[in-house]
N, C-alpha and C positions, 0 to 999 in steps of 0.2 A: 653222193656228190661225185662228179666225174667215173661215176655207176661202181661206185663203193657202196658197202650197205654202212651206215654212221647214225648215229646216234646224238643229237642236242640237246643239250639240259632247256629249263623252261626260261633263260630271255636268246637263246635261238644260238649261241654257243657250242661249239662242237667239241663234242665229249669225247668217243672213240669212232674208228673207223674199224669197220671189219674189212679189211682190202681183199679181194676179189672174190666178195658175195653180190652178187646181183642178183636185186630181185624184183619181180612184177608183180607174182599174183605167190600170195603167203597164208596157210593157215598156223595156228599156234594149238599145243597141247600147256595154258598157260601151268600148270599145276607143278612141273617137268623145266617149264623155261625150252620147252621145243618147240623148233619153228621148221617147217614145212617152206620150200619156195621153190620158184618155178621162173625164168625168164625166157627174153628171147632171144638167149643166146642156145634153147633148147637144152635148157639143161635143169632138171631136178634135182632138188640137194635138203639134208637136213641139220642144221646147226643145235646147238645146246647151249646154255651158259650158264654161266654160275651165280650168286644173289648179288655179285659186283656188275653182273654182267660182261666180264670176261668171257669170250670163246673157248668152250671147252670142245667141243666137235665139231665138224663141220665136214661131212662125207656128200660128194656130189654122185648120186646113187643112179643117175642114169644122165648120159649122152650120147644125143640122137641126131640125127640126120631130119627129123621131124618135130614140129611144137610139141612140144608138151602146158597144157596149163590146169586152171582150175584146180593144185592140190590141196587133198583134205586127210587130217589124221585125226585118231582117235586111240583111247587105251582102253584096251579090256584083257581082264586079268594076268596083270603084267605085262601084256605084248601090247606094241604098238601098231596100228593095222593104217595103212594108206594110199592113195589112188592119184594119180595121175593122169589126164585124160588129153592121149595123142590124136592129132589130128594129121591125117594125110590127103596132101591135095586141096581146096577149097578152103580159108580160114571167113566164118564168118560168115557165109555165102548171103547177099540179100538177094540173091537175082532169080527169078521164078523160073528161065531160061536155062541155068547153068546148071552144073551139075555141083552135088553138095559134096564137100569133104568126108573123108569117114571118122567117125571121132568113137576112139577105143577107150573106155576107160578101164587102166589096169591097175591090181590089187595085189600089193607086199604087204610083206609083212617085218620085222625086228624085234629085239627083246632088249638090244643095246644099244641099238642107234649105228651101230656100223657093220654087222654082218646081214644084209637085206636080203629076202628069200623072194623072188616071186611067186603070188599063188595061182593069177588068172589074170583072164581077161572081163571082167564083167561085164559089160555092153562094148557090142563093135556095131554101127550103125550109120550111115550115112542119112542123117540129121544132123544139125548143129546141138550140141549137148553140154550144157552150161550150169554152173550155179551148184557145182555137186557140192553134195555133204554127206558125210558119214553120220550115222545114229546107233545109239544103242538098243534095242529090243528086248524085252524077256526072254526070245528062246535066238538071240543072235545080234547078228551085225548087219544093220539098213543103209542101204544107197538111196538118197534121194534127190532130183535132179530134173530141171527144166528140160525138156524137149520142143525144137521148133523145127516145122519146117522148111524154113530159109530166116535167115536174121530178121528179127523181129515182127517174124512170121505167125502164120499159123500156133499156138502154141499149149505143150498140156504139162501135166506135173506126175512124172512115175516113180515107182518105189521097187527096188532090187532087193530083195532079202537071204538072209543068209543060216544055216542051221549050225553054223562054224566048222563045218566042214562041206557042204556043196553049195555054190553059189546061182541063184537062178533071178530069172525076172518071174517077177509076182505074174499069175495066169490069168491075172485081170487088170493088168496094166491098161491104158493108163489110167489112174485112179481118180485123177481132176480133169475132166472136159469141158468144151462148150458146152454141154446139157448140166454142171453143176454151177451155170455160172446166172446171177439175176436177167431179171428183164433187164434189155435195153445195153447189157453192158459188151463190149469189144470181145469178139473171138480172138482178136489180133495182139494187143495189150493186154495180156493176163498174164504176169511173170513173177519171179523172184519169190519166190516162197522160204517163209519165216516159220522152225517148228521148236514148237519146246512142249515138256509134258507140263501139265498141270497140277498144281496140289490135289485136286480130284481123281489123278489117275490118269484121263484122258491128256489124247494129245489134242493141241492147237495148232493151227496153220494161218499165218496173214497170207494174204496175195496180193499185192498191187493189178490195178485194174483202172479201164477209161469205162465208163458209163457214157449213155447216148448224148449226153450233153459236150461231148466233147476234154472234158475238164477230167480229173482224177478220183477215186474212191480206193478204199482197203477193205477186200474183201476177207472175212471170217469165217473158218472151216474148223469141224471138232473130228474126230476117230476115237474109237474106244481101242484100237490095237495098232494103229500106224498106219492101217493099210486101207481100210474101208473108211471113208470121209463125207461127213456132210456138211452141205452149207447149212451157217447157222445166220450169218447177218452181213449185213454191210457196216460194218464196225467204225466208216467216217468218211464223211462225203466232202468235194472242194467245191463243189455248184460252183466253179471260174474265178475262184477267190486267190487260189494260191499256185499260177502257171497251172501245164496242163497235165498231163500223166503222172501219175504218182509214182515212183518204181522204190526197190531196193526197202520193202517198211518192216519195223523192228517194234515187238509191244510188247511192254514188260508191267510191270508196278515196282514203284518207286518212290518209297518215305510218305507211304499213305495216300500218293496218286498214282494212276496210271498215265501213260508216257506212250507217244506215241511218235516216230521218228518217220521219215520219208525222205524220197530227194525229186522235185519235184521238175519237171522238164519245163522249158520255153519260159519263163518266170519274168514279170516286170518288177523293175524296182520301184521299192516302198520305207522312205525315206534312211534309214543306215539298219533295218533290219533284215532288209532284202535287197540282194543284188540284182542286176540284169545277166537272165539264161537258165544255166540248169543251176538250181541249188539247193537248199536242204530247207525242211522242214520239224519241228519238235510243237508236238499241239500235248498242252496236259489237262488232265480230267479228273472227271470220276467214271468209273465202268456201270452202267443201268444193266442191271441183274435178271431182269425184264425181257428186255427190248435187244441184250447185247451192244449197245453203241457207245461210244463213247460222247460221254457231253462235255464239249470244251465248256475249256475257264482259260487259259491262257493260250498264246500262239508266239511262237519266235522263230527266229534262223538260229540255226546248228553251232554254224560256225560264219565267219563273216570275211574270211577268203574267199576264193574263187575255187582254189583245189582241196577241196573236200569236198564230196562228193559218196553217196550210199553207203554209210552208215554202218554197222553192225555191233550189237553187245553180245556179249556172256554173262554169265554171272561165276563169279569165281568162289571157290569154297568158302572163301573167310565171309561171303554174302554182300559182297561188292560187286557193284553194276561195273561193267569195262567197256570201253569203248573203242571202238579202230574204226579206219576210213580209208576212201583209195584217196590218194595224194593226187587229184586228177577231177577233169570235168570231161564232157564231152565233147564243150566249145571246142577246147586247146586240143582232142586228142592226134588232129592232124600236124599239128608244130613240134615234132621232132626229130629227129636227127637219128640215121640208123644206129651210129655209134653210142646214143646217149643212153646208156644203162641203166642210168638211175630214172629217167621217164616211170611217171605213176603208180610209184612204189607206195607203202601202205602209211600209214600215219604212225604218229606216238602215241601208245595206248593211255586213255584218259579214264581216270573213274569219276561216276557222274552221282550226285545229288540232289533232290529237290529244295528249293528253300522259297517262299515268298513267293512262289507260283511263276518261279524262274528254273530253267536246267542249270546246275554249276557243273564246272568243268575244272579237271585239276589234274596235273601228270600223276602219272603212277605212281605210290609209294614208292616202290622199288627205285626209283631211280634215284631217291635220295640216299642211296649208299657209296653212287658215283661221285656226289658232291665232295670234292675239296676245297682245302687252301682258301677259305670265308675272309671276302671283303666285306667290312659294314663298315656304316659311317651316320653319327650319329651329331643331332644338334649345328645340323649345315644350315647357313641365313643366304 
């Protein structure tokens, strides 16, 4: 609020304020209670806190004369490794006329959160380069990250690998093209890539994607090592059911079903479960073993705001599904105010359950340690 970063317990109450943490674009090490964040006030910073959720750290690790966004951390053997990705000149570029920005993405490193070492620069590239994420590897440390060329352009999915001591782009970059993508479906809309490994070993990859009908699908890709990928299916189609492009999709299993999350562009509304514009989608199944696809049984909205908007889970050690969102659409993203700090900041993490062939939603355990000073009332007429 008034571009504090703050915290509300669940009926919308304000619990604490971290006064002058502003943040836009956040990732979390949740295991650690670290958070990664980036604004546009050009500044990278990374906080800690403790199981009340008190600030214990808070080191603003780089200010620049230049954006910085997209950061991603990760921890391997004790050290904390994380990226940055500056952009000079062009933010965004859609224009096929202009010239693009360069966008660097650079790699530190920590062991405590406040002496930060730089190690590189891993890509510098004038492309717009979006959606990064860190990975772990067998023999290192993976970059993985959308490439376009021009906003919502052209676009392919590449992979940086690392031996933990020299960092290169993979010699067959890039690993996801137009030639692995079905009949019929959009060179243009193919974005946002979802990976996790599998109990089998192999890795999975979702991708949002438009097929020739103009409407949405989520494409399905496997790798036996991270880096070599094939298409295996179209894992679920919206044949104009549910608005048009699919972006930002999350697929896990979940209390015996599999779960399939999305945020669905240009959407008409459909009596109090869907709004009008871009909004969220949760379809739950079962997974065909077969076929790869998922076969609906149920359909809802995410959330029943407006600013929520793409989605993303973890799973956290204790085997809890977790949930975050940008706090933001795309309608609203022109209505605001250069000063307003707190613009599209990330949500309250939610851990999610199945029940009844419904998603439930519930704040984080954690947060019930903040909880004081209990009003009840009991036997009111």
């Amino acid at each position: 609020v008034n571009g504090e970063m703050c915290i509300y317990n669940k009926n919308g109450e304000l619990f604490k304020n971290y006064y002058g943490i502003h943040s836009n674009w956040v990732d979390t090490y949740p295991e650690d209670k670290v958070v990664i964040y980036g604004n546009f006030e050009n500044e990278i910073g990374i906080a800690q806190f403790d199981e009340q959720y008190n600030l214990i750290k808070n080191n603003i690790i780089l200010k620049s004369d230049n954006l910085h966004i997209d950061p991603a951390i990760i921890k391997i053997h004790g050290e904390y490794y994380f990226t940055a990705t500056e952009i000079v000149g062009n933010v965004n570029n859609a224009d096929v006329n202009q010239e693009n920005g360069r966008y660097t993405v650079k790699l530190y490193k920590t062991s405590n959160l406040l002496n930060i070492e730089y190690i590189t620069d891993i890509i510098s590239e004038q492309y717009n380069i979006e959606d990064v994420d860190l990975i772990e590897f067998d023999n290192g440390l993976g970059l993985i990250y959308e490439k376009e060329t021009v906003d919502k352009g052209n676009s392919s999915i590449e992979i940086i690998s690392s031996n933990g001591k020299d960092y290169k782009k993979y010699e067959k970059n890039p690993v996801l093209t137009a030639k692995d993508l079905p009949k019929g479906a959009s060179k243009v809309d193919f974005r946002d890539p979802k990976i996790w490994k599998g109990n089998d070993g192999n890795f999975y990859c979702v991708i949002g994607s438009r097929p020739a009908d103009g409407s949405g699908q989520i494409l399905l890709y496997r790798s036996k090592n991270g880096f070599e990928w094939e298409f295996v299916s179209i894992l679920a189609k919206n044949q104009n059911r549910y608005g048009k492009m699919w972006e930002c999709p999350d697929f896990f299993e979940l209390d015996g079903k599999y779960v399939l999350l999305t945020s669905p562009q240009d959407m008409l509304p459909e009596g109090l479960e869907f709004h009008n514009g871009n909004g969220t989608l949760c379809i739950i199944g079962e997974l065909d073993p077969e076929t790869h696809t998922l076969k609906e049984q149920f359909c809802q909205g995410v959330d029943y705001g407006i600013d929520y908007y793409a989605m993303q889970t973890l799973l956290a050690p204790d085997g809890r599904r977790i949930m975050i969102a940008w706090m933001q659409n795309w309608d609203t993203l022109a209505y605001r105010c250069n000063d307003s700090g707190w613009f599209a900041q990330m949500s309250l993490p939610r851990e999610l359950s199945v029940k009844n062939g419904r998603l439930y939603q519930v704040p984080i355990r954690e947060l019930n340690a903040m909880r004081a000073n209990k009003v009840e009332y009991n036997n009111v007429v």
